[in-house]
C-alpha positions in Angstrom: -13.3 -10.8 0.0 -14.3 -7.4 -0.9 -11.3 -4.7 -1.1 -11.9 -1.2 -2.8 -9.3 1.6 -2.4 -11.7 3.9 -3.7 -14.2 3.5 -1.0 -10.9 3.6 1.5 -10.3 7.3 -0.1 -13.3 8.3 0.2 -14.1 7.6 4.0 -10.4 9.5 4.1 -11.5 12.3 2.6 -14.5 12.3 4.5 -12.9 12.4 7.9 -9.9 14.9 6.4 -12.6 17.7 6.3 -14.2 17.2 9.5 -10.6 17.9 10.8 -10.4 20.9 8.7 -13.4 22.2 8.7 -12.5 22.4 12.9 -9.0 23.8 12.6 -10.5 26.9 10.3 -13.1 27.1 13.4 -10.5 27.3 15.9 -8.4 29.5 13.8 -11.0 32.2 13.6 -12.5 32.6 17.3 -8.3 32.3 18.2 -8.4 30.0 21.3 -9.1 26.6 21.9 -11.5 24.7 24.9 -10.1 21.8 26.7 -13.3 20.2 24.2 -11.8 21.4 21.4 -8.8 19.9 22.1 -10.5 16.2 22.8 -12.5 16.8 19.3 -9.0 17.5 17.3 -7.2 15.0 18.7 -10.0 12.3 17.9 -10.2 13.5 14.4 -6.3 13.9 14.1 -6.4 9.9 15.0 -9.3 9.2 12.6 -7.4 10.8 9.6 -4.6 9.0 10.1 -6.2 6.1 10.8 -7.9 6.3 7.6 -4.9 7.1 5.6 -3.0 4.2 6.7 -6.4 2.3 5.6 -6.0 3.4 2.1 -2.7 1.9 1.8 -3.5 -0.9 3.8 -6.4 -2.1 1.3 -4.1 -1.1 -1.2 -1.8 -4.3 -1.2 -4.7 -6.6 0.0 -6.6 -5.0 -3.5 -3.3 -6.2 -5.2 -2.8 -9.2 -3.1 -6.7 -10.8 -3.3 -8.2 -8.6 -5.7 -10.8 -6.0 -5.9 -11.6 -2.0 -6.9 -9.1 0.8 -7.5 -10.2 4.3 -8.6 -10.3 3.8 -12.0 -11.3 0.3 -12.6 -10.8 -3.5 -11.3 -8.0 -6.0 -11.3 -7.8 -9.7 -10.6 -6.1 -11.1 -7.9 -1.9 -11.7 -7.3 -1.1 -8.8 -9.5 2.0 -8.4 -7.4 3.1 -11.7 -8.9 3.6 -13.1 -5.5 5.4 -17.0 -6.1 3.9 -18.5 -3.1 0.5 -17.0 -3.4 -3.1 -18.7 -2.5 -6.4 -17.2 -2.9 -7.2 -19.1 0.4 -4.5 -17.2 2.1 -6.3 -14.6 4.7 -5.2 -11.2 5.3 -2.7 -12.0 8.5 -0.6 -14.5 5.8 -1.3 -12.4 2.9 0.4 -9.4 4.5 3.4 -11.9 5.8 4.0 -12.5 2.0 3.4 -9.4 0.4 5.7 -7.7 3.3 8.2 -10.4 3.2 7.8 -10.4 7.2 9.5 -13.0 9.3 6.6 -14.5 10.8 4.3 -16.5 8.9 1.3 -14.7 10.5 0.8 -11.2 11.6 -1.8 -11.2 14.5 -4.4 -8.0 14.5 -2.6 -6.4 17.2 1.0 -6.0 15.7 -0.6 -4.5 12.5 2.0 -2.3 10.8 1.8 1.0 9.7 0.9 0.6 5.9 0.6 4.7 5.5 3.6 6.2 7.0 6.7 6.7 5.1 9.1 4.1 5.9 6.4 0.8 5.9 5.6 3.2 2.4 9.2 3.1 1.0 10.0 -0.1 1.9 6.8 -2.7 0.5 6.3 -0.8 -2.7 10.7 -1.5 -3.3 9.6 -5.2 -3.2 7.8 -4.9 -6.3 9.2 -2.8 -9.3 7.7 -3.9 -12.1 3.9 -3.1 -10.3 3.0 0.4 -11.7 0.9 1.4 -9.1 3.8 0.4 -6.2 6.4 2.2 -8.3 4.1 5.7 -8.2 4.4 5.1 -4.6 8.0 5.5 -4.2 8.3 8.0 -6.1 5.5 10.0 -4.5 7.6 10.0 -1.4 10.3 12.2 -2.8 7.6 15.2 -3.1 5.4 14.2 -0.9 6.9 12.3 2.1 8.2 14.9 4.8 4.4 16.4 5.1 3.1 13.0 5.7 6.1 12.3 8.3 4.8 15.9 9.8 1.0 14.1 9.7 2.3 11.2 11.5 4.9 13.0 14.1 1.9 14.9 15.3 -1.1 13.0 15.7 1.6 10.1 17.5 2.6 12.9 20.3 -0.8 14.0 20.6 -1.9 10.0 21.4 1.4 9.9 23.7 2.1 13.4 25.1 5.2 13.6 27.2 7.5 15.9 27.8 9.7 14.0 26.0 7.5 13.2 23.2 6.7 17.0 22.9 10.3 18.2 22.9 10.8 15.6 20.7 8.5 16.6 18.0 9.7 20.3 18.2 13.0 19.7 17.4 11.8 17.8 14.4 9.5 20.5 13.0 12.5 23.2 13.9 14.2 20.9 11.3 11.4 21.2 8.7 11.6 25.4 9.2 8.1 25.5 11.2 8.0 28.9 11.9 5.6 32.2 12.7 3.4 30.2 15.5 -0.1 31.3 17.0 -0.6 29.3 19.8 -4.5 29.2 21.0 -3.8 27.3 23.7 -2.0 28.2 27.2 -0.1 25.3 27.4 2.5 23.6 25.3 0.2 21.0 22.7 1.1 19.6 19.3 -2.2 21.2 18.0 -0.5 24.5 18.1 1.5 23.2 15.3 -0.9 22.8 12.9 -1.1 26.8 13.4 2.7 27.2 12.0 4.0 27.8 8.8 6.8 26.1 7.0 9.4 28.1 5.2 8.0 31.3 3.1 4.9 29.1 3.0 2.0 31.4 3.2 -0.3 28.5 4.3 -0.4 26.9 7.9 0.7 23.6 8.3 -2.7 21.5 8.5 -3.6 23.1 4.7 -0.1 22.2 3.4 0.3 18.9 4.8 -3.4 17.7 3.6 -2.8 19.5 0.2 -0.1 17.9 -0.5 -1.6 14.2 0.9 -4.5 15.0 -1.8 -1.8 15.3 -4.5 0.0 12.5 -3.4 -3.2 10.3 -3.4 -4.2 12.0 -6.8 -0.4 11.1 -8.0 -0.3 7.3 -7.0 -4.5 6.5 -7.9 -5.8 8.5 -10.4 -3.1 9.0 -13.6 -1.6 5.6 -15.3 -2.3 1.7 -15.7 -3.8 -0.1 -13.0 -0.9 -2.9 -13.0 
């Protein structure tokens, strides 16, 4: 097996500007086509897709092996008692999750990226640099990716539930100062908000500070 966390941030990074780069678009001709709104959800789904990617190669790196962003390590650096290089990703995950079941079929696949799967696999292993620059990312870094995560979910399950739910949330976070381009009521609109005395809108806060949380866990320290 072949894990890289590098090439994982990379294809992020990739699909993080294509969701940009469209946002900026929508924000200067000031309204948005029923296309539009296909295109951003899409890419909305593929960023975060991506992002939970990162983290998931992340332990399997750890777990089997493989390349960071600064280098190579060898595999079971998480000091895992029961591990077996023949173990494959369903088992390896069950053991480096500590999950109940000894297998984790494709389709209950967790969500490696978001804050609480986050907070709670990289607690398992304290002495692991890397995990430890995790956790502590969180505390700067961890409401903007809940903000990621809240939107792109209500956007893949819009309800009027799910959309009242998501504005009291933001009201929490001080969204404020919105522009909405569409007619209707749509979690796009909030990446058009601003939070606090912010001067930015949401979408270039909440990828500026993914990029520093990326550059805080990958780039700076030891590898182990």
């Amino acid at each position: 097996m072949n894990y890289s966390i590098r090439k994982k941030i990379i294809k992020y990074y990739k699909n993080k500007v294509a969701l940009m780069d469209y946002l900026s678009k929508i924000e200067k001709k000031q309204e948005v086509t029923k296309k539009d709104i296909t295109q951003i959800i899409g890419l909305t789904n593929e960023v975060w897709q991506s992002w939970n990617y990162i983290f998931r190669s992340f332990w399997l790196t750890y777990y089997f092996g493989g390349e960071t962003c600064i280098g190579n390590i060898h595999s079971n650096t998480l000091n895992i008692s029961n591990f077996l290089d023949s173990d494959n990703e369903s088992i390896a995950f069950a053991k480096i999750g500590k999950f109940n079941k000894p297998k984790m079929p494709y389709y209950a696949e967790k969500t490696w990226g978001s804050n609480e799967m986050l907070a709670k696999i990289s607690s398992y292993y304290p002495s692991l640099a890397r995990a430890n620059l995790v956790g502590a990312s969180l505390s700067s870094y961890g409401e903007y990716l809940n903000d990621l995560q809240k939107i792109r979910n209500t956007m893949i399950h819009l309800t009027e539930a799910s959309f009242l739910d998501l504005k009291n949330y933001l009201i929490s976070r001080n969204y404020t100062s919105p522009k909405n381009y569409y007619s209707h009521n749509h979690p796009l609109n909030f990446f058009y908000y601003k939070i606090g005395i912010s001067p930015n809108l949401v979408y270039e806060d909440i990828f500026e500070n993914l990029d520093s949380m990326i550059e805080a866990i990958f780039v700076y320290g030891p590898d182990i």
